[in-house]
C-alpha positions, 0 to 999 in steps of 0.5 A: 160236033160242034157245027150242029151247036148252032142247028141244035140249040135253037131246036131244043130251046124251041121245044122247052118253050112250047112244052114250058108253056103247057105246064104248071107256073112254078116249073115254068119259072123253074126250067126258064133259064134253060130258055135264057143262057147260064151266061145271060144271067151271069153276065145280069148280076154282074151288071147289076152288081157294077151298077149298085157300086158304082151309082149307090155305094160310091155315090153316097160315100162321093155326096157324103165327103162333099157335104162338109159336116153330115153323116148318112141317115140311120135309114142309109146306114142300116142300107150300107150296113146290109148292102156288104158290097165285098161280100158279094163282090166275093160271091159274084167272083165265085159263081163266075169261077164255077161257070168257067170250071164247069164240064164242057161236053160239046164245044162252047156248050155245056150239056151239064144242065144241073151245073147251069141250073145251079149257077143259074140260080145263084145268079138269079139270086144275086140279082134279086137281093141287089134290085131289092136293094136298089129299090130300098134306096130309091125310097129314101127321101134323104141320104145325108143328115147334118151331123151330130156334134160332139156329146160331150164339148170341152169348156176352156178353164182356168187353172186355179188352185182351188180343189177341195171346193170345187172336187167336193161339189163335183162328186156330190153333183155326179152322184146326183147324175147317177141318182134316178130319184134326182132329176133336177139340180140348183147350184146357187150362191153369191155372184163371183163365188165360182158357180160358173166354174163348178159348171163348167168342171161337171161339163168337162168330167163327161169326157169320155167313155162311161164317165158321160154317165152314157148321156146321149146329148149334153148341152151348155147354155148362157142364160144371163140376167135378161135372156134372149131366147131365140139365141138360145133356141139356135144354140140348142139346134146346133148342139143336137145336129138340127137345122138351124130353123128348127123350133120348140116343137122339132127340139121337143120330139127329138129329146123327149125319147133320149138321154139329155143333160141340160146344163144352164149358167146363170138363171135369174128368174124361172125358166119354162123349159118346154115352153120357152126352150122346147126341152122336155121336163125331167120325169120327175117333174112330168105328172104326165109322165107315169110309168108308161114305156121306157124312162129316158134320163133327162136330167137338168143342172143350172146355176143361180145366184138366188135360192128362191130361184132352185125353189121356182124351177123345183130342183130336187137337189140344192147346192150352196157354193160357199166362199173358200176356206182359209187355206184355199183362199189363201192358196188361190190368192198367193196365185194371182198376186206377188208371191215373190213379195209375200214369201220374201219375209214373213212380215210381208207374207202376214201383211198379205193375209190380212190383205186376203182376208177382206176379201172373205174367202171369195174366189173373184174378189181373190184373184181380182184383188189378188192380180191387182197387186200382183205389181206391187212391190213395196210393204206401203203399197200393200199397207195402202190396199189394205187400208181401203179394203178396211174402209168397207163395213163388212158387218153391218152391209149383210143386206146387199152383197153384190153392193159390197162385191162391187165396192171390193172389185172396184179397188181393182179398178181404182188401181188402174195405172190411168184415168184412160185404162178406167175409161177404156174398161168402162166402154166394156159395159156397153155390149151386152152382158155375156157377149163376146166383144171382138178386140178389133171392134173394141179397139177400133171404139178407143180409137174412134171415141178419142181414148186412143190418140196422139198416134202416128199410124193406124198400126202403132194406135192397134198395138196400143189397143192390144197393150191395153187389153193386156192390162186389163186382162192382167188385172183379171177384169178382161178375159181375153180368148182366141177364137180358131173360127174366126181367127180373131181375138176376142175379150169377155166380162164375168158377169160380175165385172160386167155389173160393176162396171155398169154400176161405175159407169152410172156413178154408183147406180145415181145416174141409171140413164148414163149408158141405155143399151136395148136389145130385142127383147127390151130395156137391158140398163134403163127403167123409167123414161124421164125428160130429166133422165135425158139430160144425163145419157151420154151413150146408146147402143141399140140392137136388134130386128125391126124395134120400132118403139125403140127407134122413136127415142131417137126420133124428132119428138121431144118430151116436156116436164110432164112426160108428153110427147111434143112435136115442137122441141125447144131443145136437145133431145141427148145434149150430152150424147156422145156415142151411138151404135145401131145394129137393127135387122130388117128393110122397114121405112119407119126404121129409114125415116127414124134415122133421118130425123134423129140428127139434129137432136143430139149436137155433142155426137162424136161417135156414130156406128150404123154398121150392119144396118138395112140403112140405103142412104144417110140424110143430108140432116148429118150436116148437123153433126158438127162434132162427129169424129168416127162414122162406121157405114159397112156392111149397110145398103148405102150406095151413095154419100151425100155432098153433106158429109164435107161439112163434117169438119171434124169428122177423123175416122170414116170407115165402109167395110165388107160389101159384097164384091163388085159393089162401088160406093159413089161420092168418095172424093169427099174423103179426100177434101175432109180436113181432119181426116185421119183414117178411111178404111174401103176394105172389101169395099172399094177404092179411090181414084188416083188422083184422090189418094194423092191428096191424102199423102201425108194426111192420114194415118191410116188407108185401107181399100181395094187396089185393082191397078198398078197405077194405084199399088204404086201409090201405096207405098206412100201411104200407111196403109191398113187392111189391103185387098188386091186383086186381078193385077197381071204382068207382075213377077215379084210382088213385094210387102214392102211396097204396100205400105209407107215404110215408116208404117207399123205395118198392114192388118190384113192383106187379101190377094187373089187372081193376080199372076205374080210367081213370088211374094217377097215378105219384106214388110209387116202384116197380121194376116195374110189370104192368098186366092187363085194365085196361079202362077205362085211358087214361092214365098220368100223371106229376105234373110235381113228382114227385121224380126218385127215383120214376121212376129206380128203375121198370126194367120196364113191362108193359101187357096188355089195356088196351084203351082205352090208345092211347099209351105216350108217358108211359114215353119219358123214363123213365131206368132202363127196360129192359124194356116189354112191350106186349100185346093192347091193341087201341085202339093205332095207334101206341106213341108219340103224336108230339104228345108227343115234343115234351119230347125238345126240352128235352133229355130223352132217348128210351128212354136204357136201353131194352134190350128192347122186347117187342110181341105182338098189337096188331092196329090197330098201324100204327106205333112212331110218324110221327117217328124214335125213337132207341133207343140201347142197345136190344139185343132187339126182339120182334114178333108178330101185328102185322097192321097194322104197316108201319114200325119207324120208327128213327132211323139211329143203330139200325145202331150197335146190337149186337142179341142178337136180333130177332124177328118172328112173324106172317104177312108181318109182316117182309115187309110192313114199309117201309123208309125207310132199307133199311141199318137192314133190313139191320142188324136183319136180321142179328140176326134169329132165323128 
């Protein structure tokens, strides 16, 4: 019987054809799948269906684990939403099941035509909604889209006591929040009252859940007393997930149909929300608005120190924040200063409220006062504080606080143990008010205008630094932050300090022209252009793009007494200027010929910083920089030194950081011929030859530059070296830290290796941070048991990437200062932390006991942290991507008492997949967990 399958098939099917094409359309379309096999379109879908797996679902979810930070458009997640792919993956299953099932009448061929018709039409189906979707997703212009951040982002604290104010204000605020009569809110009162502190707790209480008041979008801005818009337009696009090119318009249109709340710190005068920042105005304010469509909640709180300023910006609610009561002053003030003294007698606890009490319940006075005598330990010391509070008239100065505030924090600076500690607070003044001044940078300015000297190395003069910083954070007039993006250390002044110490600094306001600082958006500290006015600048920083009219004060004209430019000058410009720094965006040839024709105007320069400038070349005009003791050239276009600079006889500190790889610098010889050179730092640069090394041996204080031979590494040992990059270095099997330094060196800064061939690094030396790249052949990392404890506590971050032969990181657990450990592309890694070597935590050796960031990207046989739990006590950010193999973060259960700042978790199911053991730990990180 089924021999005549092959003759009767063709026969019938011919048949159907030729009566098919005689009658009606719908039943041609009807009886077509007799025409075309039951099998055919079975075997149509399931290509389709493979097809929509494999090159869209799958594609989109590869693109999106690729593309750190984004997430699908809402036009692609509706897409998979519908797509279902199990479900008809099932169905698929299912029709193939009926199709295998069906009655077989003659041999292969089934003469059951309604079981084909039926399944012939499921399929047809199937393959019908999978090409509609096919085509829905081939008219998406876009997949992805940057991801939104966090609604809500944490702002860091300090712990005061200080509740009654601060609870108070706080509810009265959330109950405004929750007010739809209520849309704009002025917080206002005297600098250093904690304006900035009640901000930050109404940012902080939008946490979680219902409490955010369901606010799609809250966003925290600085003001400051002279704004830089364009900053703040930048930072509102990175808040709300936009491209960072966005502009007022595109800011506009995505907020105007959401709920938004505007916090911004520090106004000084009206601020245009539409017009200079592109936020729309809340309802209550837009007389456009009407009752047309649904009203979205915009709401806006600020901060000011003036009242007039809640009027202009037509707040609907004001809140004074006044200074504290008795009781909480006195709370807030035994907190910073020395409680131990006060409550040894009660002598000395009433000497110590009559100290508190000048300083009339305001919070910084408190705790800058308050820290200020945090050391003192004698009944004199504290007779003498209160004697020069008593000095000031509190009674009759009611016109002028801030003068009265700054003569009160200045108590606290007079009280600095040195006249260099006063100097090196002092150099705060010159980076702009509210910005986030770099340690190394600060430190490396002490060093370079001579506040830091009288040093052995490079690395004995950074911890001196750092030790100063210490002080003046202790004394509460440095605030002082770690920062996990850049790995660095970073300090701030309040605002208030800021002032003062601009105020100090200009000897009480008589000499306003002493420090000039410009930006971009003009004179910050400078207002009226005098020849006189000249005479007295001792330090300039300039700052910005392309600021012609800026420059030209630096320039070859001179001013006579009546104000006029002259072309002739009969003297200095700056006679006593001492420090300058330019940082000015933009290729102009004004800008090159203006650098050139400064030079000879300002004889007493010791401290020049030309880094980050579109400089191409020095002139040769810097010969006339006799007194120049520091030049900073990184990150400029200057290829070539001029044979000028070996006149610079006092020239100590010459440092040309961060070009691009590759890139030489020609004329560096003449480092080696300066007399008085101290340090020279090439780092990311470039090197010098051998025999121009040799001739720094025991000269300077400090090397830092590109080794590229073994030649120059050997020479290494006989220098104090500072920040090292090696690189390239073959037929090495051990490499030691030991031999990268003078022994007798504090130690390096930072020490970057990659594509070199070594197999072991042997850390018998000291260093700050370590980067290891593409070191192939890696597998261990050693600590000789004898090595002194200095070396290991001075190492705060550690990075491996590419180090594909490395399988554990057990060696980095017992470090004490570890901060940061970055883990990247290292493939031969199944585990972090090899459990045979945990077995050292036993002899009491902490795990991980400053561990604050924990950084793991692309490890793809990662399939644990480790088999045994690891605690990690202050861990605050962990951060996961493209860890296919990863099942468990296996944390000790003292995690959950960790206050993370963020977790992340890129990669396709990564944090889906992951098994927990203790589900409360899932539940604690997922808290913080950034979507």
């Amino acid at each position: 019987m089924a021999a005549v399958t092959p003759i009767v098939m063709p026969i019938v099917s011919a048949c159907l054809g030729a009566f098919c094409a005689c009658i009606n359309p719908d039943i041609q379309e009807k009886l077509k799948f007799i025409k075309k096999s039951t099998k055919d379109f079975l075997d149509d879908a399931e290509r389709a269906l493979k097809d929509l797996k494999d090159n869209y679902v799958l594609r989109d979810q590869e693109l999106l684990a690729s593309r750190h930070g984004m997430q699908l458009t809402p036009q692609a997640q509706r897409w998979h939403e519908k797509v279902q792919i199990n479900e008809k993956e099932t169905k698929m299953k299912e029709i193939n099941d009926d199709y295998t099932n069906r009655g077989r009448l003659i041999g292969s061929c089934s003469l059951n035509c309604w079981a084909n018709y039926k399944i012939s039409q499921r399929s047809i189906k199937l393959f019908k909604e999978i090409k509609t979707l096919k085509t829905e997703h081939n008219d998406f212009k876009e997949i992805t889209e940057s991801q939104p951040p966090r609604v809500v982002r944490e702002i860091p604290t300090s712990i005061i006591a200080v509740d009654s104010v601060i609870k108070l204000n706080l509810e009265k605020v959330r109950g405004y929040l929750a007010d739809d009569n209520v849309s704009m809110v002025g917080i206002w009162g005297m600098g250093g009252v904690g304006k900035t502190t009640l901000l930050n707790e109404i940012n902080n209480s939008l946490q979680d859940g219902d409490t955010n008041l369901w606010f799609k979008h809250v966003i925290y801005l600085v003001v400051s007393k002279e704004p830089q818009f364009e900053k703040l337009q930048m930072e509102i696009s990175k808040r709300l997930g936009l491209p960072c090119d966005s502009e007022k318009g595109d800011v506009f249109e995505f907020l105007k149909n959401k709920d938004f709340l505007l916090l911004l710190d520090d106004i000084w005068n009206r601020v245009d929300l539409p017009e200079t920042l592109g936020i729309p105005l809340p309802h209550q304010q837009d007389q456009n608005c009407g009752d047309r469509g649904q009203r979205y909640k915009h709401k806006v709180i600020f901060t000011s120190r003036k009242d007039d300023v809640c009027a202009q910006m037509k707040a609907d609610r004001r809140i004074k924040v006044e200074c504290l009561c008795t009781e909480d002053a006195w709370r807030l003030f035994k907190q910073h200063a020395n409680e131990g003294f006060i409550s040894s007698s009660t002598y000395h606890e009433k000497l110590a409220r009559k100290v508190m009490k000048k300083c009339c319940g305001l919070p910084l006075a408190l705790k800058v006062v308050g820290s200020a005598m945090s050391n003192k330990k004698t009944p004199e010391e504290w007779k003498d504080m209160l004697t020069s509070l008593c000095k000031l008239d509190y009674q009759t100065i009611t016109h002028d606080m801030e003068e009265l505030l700054f003569h009160t924090l200045k108590l606290s600076y007079d009280n600095l143990v040195s006249d260099t500690l006063r100097e090196c607070f002092l150099c705060c003044a010159q980076w702009p008010e509210d910005e986030r001044i770099l340690a190394y940078d600060l430190i490396e300015y002490w060093i370079g205008f001579g506040l830091i000297y009288d040093f052995e190395n490079i690395g004995e003069a950074f911890n001196r630094g750092y030790s100063l910083i210490r002080k003046l954070n202790e004394v509460c007039l440095l605030e002082l932050e770690y920062d996990f993006d850049s790995n660095e250390d970073y300090v701030k002044l309040h605002d208030v300090i800021h002032d003062m110490a601009l105020w100090i600094f200009s000897e009480c306001g008589e000499k306003k022209n002493k420090l000039i600082v410009v930006t971009s958006d003009g004179l910050r500290h400078s207002l009226k252009w005098e020849a006189v006015s000249w005479q007295e600048t001792e330090r300039i920083l300039l700052r910005g793009f392309n600021m012609k009219s800026h420059l030209e004060l630096l320039s070859y004209q001179n001013i006579d007494e009546n104000d006029q430019a002259s072309i002739t000058p009969t003297s200095p410009r700056y006679p006593n200027l001492k420090s300058v720094s330019i940082k000015l965006n933009g290729h102009c040839l004004w800008y090159h010929d203006s650098l050139l024709n400064f030079f000879p105007y300002m004889p007493s320069l010791i401290y020049l910083n030309l880094s980050g400038s579109s400089i191409s070349d020095l002139s040769k005009e810097i010969r006339l920089l006799v007194n120049l003791r520091y030049l900073n050239i990184s990150c400029t276009d200057i290829q070539s030194l001029p044979p000028e600079l070996e006149d610079l006889n006092e020239l100590k500190y010459f440092i040309c950081r961060g070009f691009p790889y590759g890139r030489r610098v020609d004329g560096l010889s003449i480092m080696s011929r300066l007399p008085k050179l101290q340090v020279l730092d090439l780092f990311h640069t470039t090197g010098l030859e051998a025999d121009d090394l040799s001739l720094l041996k025991g000269r300077v204080k400090g090397i830092g530059m590109n080794v590229t031979s073994v030649g120059i590494l050997g020479l290494l040992k006989y220098l104090p070296t500072w920040n090292i990059s090696i690189e390239g270095l073959q037929n090495m099997c051990t490499l030691q830290l030991c031999d990268l330094s003078d022994k007798h060196c504090e130690g390096l800064m930072k020490l970057r290796i990659s594509m070199c061939d070594f197999d072991e690094l042997l850390i018998n030396g000291s260093v700050r941070h370590i980067k290891l790249g593409n070191l192939k052949k890696l597998k261990q990392i050693t600590w000789p048991e004898t090595v002194p404890s200095e070396c290991v506590s001075r190492l705060t971050y550690v990075s491996f990437m590419s180090c594909n032969s490395l399988k554990s990181l057990s060696s980095v657990v017992h470090l004490p200062c570890l901060r940061t450990l970055v883990v990247e592309c290292c493939s031969a890694m199944e585990e972090l932390i090899d459990p045979a070597d945990m077995q050292l935590a036993s002899f009491g050796r902490a795990i991980f006991p400053s561990l604050q960031s924990l950084n793991i990207y692309n490890l793809p046989n990662l399939v644990s942290l480790s088999t045994c739990p690891l605690d990690f006590p202050v861990l605050s950010d962990l951060y996961l991507e493209s860890c296919p193999k990863l099942k468990k973060l296996n944390f000790k259960s003292s995690i959950v008492n960790n206050k993370f700042k963020e977790v992340m978790v890129i990669g396709r199911g990564l944090w889906e997949g992951l098994e927990w053991e203790d589900t409360s730990i899932q539940s604690h990180l997922t808290k913080f967990r950034n979507i």
